[in-house]
KESE-280284 format. One line per 2 residues: their letters; for each residue x, y, z of N, C-alpha, C. Coordinates in steps of 0.2 Angstrom, whole numbers, plus 5000, padded with zeros to 4 digits. Layout:
A = X/Y/Z/X/Y/Z/X/Y/Z | ...
This chain:
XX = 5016/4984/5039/5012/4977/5038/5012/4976/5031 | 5014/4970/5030/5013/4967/5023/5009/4965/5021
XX = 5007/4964/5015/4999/4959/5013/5004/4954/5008 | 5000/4949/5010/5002/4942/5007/4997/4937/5003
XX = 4996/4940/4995/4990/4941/4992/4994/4932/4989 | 4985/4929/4989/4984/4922/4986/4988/4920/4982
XX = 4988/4926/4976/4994/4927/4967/4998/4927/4969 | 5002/4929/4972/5008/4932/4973/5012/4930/4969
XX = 5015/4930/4964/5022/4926/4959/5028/4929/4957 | 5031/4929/4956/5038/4933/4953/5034/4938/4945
XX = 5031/4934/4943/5030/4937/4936/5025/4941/4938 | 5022/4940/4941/5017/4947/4946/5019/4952/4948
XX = 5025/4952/4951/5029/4955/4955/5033/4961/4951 | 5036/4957/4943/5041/4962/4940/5035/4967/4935
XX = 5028/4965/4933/5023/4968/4931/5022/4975/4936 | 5020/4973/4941/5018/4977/4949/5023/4984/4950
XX = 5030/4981/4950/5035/4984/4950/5036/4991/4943 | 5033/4986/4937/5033/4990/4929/5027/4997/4932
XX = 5023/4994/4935/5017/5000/4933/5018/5004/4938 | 5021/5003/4943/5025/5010/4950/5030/5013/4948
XX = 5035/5012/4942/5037/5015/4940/5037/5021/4934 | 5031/5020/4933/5026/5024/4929/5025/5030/4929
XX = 5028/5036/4925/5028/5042/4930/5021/5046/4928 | 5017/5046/4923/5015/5050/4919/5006/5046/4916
XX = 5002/5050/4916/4994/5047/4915/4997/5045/4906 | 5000/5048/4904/5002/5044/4896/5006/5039/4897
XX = 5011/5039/4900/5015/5032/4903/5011/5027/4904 | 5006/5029/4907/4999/5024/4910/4995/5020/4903
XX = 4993/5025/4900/4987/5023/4893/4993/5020/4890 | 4999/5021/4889/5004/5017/4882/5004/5010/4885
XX = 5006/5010/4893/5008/5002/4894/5000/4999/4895 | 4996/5001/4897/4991/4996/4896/4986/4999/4890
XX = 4990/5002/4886/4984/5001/4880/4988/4996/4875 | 4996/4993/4877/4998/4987/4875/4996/4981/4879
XX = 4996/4980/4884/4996/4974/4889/4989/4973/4888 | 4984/4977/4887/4975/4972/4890/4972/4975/4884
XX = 4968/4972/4879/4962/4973/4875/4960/4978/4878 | 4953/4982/4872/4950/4988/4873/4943/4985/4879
XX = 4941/4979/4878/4936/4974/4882/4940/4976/4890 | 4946/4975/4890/4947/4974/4897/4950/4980/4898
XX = 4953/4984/4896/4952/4991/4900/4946/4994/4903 | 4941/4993/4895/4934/4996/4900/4932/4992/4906
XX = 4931/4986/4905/4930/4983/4910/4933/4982/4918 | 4940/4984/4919/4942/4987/4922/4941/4994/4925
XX = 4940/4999/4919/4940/5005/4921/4931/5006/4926 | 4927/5002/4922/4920/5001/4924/4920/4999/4931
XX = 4922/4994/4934/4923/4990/4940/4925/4996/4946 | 4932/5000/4943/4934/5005/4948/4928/5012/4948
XX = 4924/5012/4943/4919/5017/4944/4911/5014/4948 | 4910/5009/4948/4907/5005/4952/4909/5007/4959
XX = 4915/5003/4961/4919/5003/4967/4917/5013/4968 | 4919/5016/4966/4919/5024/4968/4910/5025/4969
XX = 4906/5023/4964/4900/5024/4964/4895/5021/4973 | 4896/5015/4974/4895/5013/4978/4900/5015/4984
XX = 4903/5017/4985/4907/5021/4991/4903/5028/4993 | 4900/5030/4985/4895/5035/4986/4890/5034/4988
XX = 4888/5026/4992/4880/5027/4992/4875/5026/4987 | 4877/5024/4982/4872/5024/4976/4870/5018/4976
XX = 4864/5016/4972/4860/5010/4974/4863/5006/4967 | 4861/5001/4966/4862/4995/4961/4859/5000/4956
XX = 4853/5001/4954/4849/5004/4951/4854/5007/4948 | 4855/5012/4951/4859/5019/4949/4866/5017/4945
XX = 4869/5015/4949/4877/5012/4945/4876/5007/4940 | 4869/5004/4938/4868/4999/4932/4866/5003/4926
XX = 4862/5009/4929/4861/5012/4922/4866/5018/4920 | 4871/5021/4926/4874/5027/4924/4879/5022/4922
XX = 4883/5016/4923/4890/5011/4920/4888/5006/4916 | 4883/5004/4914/4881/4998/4912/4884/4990/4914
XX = 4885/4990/4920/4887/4984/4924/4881/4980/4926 | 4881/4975/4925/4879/4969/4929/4875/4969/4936
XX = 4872/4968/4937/4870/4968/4947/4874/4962/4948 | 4876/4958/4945/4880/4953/4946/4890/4956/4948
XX = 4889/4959/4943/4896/4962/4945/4896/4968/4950 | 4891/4973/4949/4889/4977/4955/4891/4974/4963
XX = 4887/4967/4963/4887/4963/4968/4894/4960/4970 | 4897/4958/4966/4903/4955/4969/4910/4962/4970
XX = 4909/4967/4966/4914/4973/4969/4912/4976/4977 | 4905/4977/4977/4902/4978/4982/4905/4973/4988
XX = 4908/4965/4987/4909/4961/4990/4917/4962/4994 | 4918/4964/4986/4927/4965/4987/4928/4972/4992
XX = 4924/4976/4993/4923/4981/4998/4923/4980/5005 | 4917/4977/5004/4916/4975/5013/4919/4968/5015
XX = 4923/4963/5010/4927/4958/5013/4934/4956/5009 | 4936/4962/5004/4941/4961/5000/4947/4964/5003
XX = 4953/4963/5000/4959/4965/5001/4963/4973/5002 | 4959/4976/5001/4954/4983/5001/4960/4988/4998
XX = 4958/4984/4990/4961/4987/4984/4957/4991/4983 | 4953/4991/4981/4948/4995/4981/4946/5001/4985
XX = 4946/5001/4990/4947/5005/4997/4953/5012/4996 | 4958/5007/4997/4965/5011/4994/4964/5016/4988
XX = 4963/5012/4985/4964/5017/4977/4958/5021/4979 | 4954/5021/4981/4948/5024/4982/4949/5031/4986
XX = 4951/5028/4993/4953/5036/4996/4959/5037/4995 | 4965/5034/4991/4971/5039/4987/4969/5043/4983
XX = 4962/5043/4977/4960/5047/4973/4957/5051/4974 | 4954/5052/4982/4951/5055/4986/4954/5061/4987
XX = 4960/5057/4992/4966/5064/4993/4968/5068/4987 | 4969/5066/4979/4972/5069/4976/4967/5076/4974
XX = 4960/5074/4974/4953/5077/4972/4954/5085/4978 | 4957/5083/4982/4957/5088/4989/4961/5094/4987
């Protein structure tokens, strides 16, 4: 089954393509400590630990003081969970499995 996301564009595609050929967690920090600001990694990194946090049941409460996110941001990852494209789902129990 395929997924047929909204974005979907060539320059998407060759980007998407760049980061799964990635063999190595330093591979990882080199291309995107060129590609995105310090602002947007954290803020990214923060989002996927939400997402993990909330999988675990923790309350808004909880993930606002241990991450320092938003209940507004809390709220919309929390959204992309229960009606999103279930990026977050995935990466969620692949890191799961690895944890095993």
């Amino acid at each position: 089954m395929s997924y047929d996301s909204k974005f979907k564009n060539e320059a998407l595609d060759e980007m998407f393509k760049a980061v799964l050929l990635l063999e190595s967690e330093e591979d990882c920090y080199r291309f995107f400590e060129d590609l995105c600001t310090v602002k947007e990694l954290h803020e990214m990194s923060q989002r996927f630990q939400v997402a993990k946090m909330l999988d675990c049941k923790k309350t808004y409460t909880e993930i606002e003081k241990e991450t320092g996110a938003s209940t507004a941001t809390i709220s919309r990852i929390n959204k992309c969970l229960v009606y999103g494209a279930n990026g977050y789902r995935n990466a969620i129990d692949k890191a799961k499995e690895t944890e095993e």
